[in-house]
PAVEXVO-33716 format. One record per residue: x, y, z of N, C-alpha, C in turn. Coordinates in steps of 0.05 Angstrom, whole numbers, plus 5000, padded with zeros to 4 digits. Last residue first. Layout:
N
XYZXYZXYZ/...
//
This chain:
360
516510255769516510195737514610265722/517110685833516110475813516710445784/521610855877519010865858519210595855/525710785913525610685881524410695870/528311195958525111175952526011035914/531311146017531911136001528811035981/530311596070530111316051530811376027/532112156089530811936111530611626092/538612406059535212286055533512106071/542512786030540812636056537912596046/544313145999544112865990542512696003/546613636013545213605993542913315983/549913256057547613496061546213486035/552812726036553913026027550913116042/551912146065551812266039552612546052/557811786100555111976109555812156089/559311126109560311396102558111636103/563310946181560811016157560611166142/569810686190567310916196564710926171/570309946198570610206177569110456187/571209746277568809726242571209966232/577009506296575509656296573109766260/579308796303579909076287577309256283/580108426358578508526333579108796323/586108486390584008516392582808496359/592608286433590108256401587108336403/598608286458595308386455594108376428/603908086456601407906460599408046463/604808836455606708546457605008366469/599409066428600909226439603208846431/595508946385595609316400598709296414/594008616323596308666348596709016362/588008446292590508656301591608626326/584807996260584908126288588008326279/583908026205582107896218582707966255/588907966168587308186177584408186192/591507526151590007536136587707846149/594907716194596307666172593207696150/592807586231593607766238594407836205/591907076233589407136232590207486233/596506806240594906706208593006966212/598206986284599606996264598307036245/595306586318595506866310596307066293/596906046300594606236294593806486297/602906076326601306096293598306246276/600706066383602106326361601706286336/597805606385595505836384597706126373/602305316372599805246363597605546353/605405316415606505416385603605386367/602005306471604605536458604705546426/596404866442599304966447600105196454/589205096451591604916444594705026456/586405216495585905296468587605156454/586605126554586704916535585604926502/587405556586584805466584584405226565/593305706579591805626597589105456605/592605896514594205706528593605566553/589506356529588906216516590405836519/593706686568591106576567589506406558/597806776521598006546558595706456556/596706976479596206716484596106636500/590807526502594107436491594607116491/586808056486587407786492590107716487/582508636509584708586488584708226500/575708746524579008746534579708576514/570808876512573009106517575409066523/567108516496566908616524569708826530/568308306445566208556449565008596481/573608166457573208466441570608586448/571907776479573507896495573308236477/570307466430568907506452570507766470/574607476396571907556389570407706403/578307216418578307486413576007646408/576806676415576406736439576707116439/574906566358572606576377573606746400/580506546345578306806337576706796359/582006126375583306326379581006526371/579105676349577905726373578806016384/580205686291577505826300577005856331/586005536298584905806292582405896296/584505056318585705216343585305536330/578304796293580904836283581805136310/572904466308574404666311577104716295/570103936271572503996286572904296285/563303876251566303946237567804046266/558503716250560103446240562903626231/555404256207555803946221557903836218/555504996217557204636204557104466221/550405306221553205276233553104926216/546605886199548205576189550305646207/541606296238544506206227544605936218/538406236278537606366251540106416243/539905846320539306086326538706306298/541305466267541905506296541805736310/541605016214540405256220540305296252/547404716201545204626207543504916213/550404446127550604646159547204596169/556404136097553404106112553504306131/559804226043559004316062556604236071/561903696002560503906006559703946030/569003575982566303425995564803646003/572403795954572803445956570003365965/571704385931572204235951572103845944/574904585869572804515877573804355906/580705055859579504815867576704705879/578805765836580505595859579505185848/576506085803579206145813580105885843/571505815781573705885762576506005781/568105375802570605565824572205645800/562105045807564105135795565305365805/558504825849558704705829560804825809/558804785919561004925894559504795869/554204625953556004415947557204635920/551004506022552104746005554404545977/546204156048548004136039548104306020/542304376112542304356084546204226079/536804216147539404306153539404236116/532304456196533304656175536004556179/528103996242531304176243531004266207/525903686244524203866241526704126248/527203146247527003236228525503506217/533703006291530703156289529103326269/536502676273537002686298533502906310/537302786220536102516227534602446253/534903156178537003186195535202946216/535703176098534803076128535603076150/536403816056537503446064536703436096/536304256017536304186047535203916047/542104555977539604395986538904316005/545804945936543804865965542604795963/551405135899548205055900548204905934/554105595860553205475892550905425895/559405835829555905765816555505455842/563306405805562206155833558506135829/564306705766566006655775565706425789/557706725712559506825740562206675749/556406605665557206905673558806875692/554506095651557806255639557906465645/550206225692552406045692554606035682/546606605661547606565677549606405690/546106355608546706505609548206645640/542005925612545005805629546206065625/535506155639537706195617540206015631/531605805683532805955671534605915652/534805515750532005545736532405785711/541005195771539205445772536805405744/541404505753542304795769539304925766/539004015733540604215713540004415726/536903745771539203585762540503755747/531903825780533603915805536303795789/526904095747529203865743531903985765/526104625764523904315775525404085764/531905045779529204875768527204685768/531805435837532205215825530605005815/532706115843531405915844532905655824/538306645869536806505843535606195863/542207125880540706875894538606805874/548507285859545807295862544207095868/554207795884551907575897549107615880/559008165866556908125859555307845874/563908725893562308435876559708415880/568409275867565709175883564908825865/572109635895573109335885570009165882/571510095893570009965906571309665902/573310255833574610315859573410185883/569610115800572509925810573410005831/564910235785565410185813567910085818/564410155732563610405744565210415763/564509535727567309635715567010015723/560309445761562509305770563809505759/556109585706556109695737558509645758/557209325672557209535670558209695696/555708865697558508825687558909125686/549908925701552108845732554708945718/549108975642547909175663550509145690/549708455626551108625620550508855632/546308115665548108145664550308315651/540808385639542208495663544708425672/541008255582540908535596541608575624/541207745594543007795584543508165587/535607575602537407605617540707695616/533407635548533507815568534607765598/537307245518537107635512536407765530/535706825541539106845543539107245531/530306685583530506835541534106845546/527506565618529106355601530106445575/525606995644528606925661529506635636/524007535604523507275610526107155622/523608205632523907965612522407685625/524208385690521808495673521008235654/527208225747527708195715525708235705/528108155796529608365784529708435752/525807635816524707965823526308125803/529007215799526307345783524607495798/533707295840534007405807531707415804/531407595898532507395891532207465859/536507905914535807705924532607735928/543508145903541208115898540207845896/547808425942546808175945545108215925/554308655933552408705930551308415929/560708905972559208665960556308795964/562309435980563709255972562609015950/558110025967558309785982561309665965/555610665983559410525978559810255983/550910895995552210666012554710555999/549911275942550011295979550711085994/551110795905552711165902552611275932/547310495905550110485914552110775919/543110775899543110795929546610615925/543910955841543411155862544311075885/543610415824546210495820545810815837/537910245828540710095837543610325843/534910705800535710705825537110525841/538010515742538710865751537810845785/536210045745538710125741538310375750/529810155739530010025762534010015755/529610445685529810645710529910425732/531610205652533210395660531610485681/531409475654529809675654531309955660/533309025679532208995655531909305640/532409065739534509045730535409125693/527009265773527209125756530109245734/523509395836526109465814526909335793/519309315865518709465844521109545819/519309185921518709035904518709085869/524709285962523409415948522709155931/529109446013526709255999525809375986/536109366035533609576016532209356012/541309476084538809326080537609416056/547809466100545309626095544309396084/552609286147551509156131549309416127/556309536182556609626159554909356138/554009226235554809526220556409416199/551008776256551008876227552209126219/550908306312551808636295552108636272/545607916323547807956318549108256315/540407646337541607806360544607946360/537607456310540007396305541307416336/532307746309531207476315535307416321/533008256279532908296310533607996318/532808096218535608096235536208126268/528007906219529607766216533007746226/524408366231526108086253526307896248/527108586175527508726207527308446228/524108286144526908306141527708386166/519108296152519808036151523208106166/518408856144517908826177518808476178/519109006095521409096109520709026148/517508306061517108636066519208706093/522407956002521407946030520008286042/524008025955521307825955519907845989/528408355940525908445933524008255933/533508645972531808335986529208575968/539708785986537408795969535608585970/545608946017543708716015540708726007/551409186010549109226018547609026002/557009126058556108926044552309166044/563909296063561809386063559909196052/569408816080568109016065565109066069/574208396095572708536101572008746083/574907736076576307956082573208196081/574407156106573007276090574307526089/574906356102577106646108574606836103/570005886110571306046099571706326103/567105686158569805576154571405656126/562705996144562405696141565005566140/566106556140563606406139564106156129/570006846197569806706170566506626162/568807616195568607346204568607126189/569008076178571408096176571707736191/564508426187566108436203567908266200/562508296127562308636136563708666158/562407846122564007946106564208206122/558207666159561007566170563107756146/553207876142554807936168557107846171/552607616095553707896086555108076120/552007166103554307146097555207556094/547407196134549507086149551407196132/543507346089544307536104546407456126/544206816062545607046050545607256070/541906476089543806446091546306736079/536006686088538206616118540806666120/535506566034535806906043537506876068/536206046032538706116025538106526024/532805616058534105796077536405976060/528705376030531605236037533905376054/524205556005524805416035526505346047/525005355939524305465962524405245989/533105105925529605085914528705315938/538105495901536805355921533305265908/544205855890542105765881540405455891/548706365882547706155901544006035894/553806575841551106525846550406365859/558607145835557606905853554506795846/563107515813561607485811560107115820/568408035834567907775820564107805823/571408385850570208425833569508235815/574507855897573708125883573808235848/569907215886573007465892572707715889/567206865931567407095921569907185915/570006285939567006335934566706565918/574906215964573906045934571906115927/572806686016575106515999574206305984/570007226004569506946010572506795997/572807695969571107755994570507446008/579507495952577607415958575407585973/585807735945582507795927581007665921/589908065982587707875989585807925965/592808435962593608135966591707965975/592308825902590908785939592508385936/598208975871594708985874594408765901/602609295841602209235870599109215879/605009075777603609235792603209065824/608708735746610008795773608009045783/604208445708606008315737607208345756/604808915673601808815704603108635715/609508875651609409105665606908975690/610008385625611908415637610108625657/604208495596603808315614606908335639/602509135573604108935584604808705605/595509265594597909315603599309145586/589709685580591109465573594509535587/587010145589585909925612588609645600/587410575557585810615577585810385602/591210445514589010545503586910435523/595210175566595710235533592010205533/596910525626595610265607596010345588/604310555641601510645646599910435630/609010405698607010305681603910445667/610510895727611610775711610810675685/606810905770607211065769609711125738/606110325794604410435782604810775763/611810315819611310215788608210265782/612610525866612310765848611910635821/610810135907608810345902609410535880/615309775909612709695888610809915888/621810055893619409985915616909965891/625709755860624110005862622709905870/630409455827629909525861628709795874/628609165788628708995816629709175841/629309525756626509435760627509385778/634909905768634509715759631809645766/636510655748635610485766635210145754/639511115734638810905714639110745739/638011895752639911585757638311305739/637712505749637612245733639012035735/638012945806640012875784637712645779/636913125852635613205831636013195801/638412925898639813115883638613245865/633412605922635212805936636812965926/630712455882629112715895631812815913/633212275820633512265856632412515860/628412125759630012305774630212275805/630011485729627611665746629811835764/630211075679632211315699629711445700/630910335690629110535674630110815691/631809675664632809835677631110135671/631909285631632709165655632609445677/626409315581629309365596628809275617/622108775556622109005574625009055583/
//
């Protein structure tokens, strides 16, 4: 690749022979184009300017990635999935992982819409910009359960998509590698539609009666996705009529497997982590958290005062959490939570009291 490329000065209007290294990163898209629709020069895609954060979950989801969480029954992993689609949608970590913020809509075809409802009243949490759909009748496999997937994304603009759980969504056989293979090539389809969305993928799947070889089914699944997460619920000693589980990565094509698997305990219809230390950054969030959703901004004194940690301690963490976009700076030491995304609201033509999937 030259060292160098002449783009006309808007101020004279003359042709100058500029050097790569000192063009702002917003006009090399403008430079670089693809070769035959989508291919770059590797010199050239290295100096494109793409999102700096491309995790929705850190090591878990990335964008426009693809995730599977996979559990026996009972194990809490709908619980768990509608937790994680609340913390992505506001921008909270989950389970002591970063999360960056985006739209999340959440497809639930085993539970009915009065399970799901207090389910989420039961939380007592906020969900904006989480959407809900039930339906028992969609089937992935199939053009017409695709044609109404891909409708109600078209009205809800999600980020991350849940489906939950895989043998609702499949007509086929979930052990044929052909017919599951239809819908994974269906998602992939559907992802490369949606780029602008940066959109991902969540699917919640069963786990086989040999608890020793993952998810139930084709492995077709398994060389598909990016994050392959398994759950189980393990004894809680202290009272065995507690919901607690171990979460454990079985594969992270973009990051490092953890050293040791997550334990969380079920708590107010949430997983919270056993047996885990605050970190001054989680206490900082927490304390913004709070204060946001009573209307007043926060600064370190305060925090400092109350024994959140250090001067240099709790600045750092602000820092970190400012940085990764998780609170905003309003004014000199003011922080507050960053205000939801606006919603988006279909065209008139388009409105619709529900969203209706028929049937197959």
């Amino acid at each position: 690749m030259p060292e160098y490329v002449w783009i006309v000065n808007p101020d004279t209007g003359e042709p100058e022979r500029v050097s790569y290294d000192e063009l702002d990163q917003e006009v090399y898209p403008q430079l670089f184009h693809p070769i035959g629709g989508f291919c770059y020069r590797v010199s050239d895609f290295t100096r494109l300017d793409l999102p700096v954060a491309p995790f929705y979950v850190k090591t878990w989801l990335p964008k426009h990635g693809k995730t599977i969480i996979y559990a026996p029954p009972k194990t809490g992993k709908s619980f768990l999935c509608q937790q994680l689609a609340r913390c992505v949608a506001s921008g909270e970590d989950f389970l002591g992982l970063p999360t960056t913020k985006g739209r999340v809509l959440y497809m639930q075809f085993e539970l009915g819409e009065e399970i799901i409802q207090g389910r989420f009243r039961m939380t007592g949490k906020n969900y904006d910009e989480v959407y809900v759909g039930t339906t028992f009748s969609m089937k992935l496999d199939v053009e017409h359960g695709q044609k109404a997937l891909l409708r109600a994304i078209d009205f809800v603009q999600p980020n991350v998509l849940i489906l939950d759980p895989f043998y609702k969504i499949i007509k086929g056989d979930e052990n044929e590698s052909h017919d599951v293979g239809v819908i994974t090539d269906f998602l992939d389809r559907m992802m490369e539609g949606y780029r602008d969305l940066a959109l991902s993928v969540i699917v919640v799947h069963h786990m086989g009666k040999d608890l020793t070889r993952g998810a139930r089914g084709s492995s077709v699944l398994e060389g598909w996705v990016d994050s392959y997460i398994e759950m189980r619920r393990i004894a809680a000693k202290d009272d065995p009529r507690k919901l607690r589980v171990k979460i454990t990565p079985k594969l992270l094509r973009h990051a490092e497997l953890p050293p040791e698997p997550l334990e969380a305990e079920m708590n107010n219809f949430e997983f919270e982590l056993v047996g885990r230390t605050l970190t001054v950054r989680d206490k900082v969030y927490e304390w913004i958290l709070n204060e946001s959703l009573h209307g007043r901004t926060s600064g370190a004194s305060a925090m400092v005062r109350e024994g959140v940690g250090s001067r240099k301690s709790v600045t750092n963490a602000l820092e970190a959490l400012v940085l990764d976009g998780l609170i905003t700076k309003v004014a000199r030491g003011e922080y507050i939570i960053p205000t939801e995304t606006p919603s988006i609201e279909p065209k008139d033509s388009e409105k619709t009291d529900k969203i209706d999937f028929g049937d197959d």
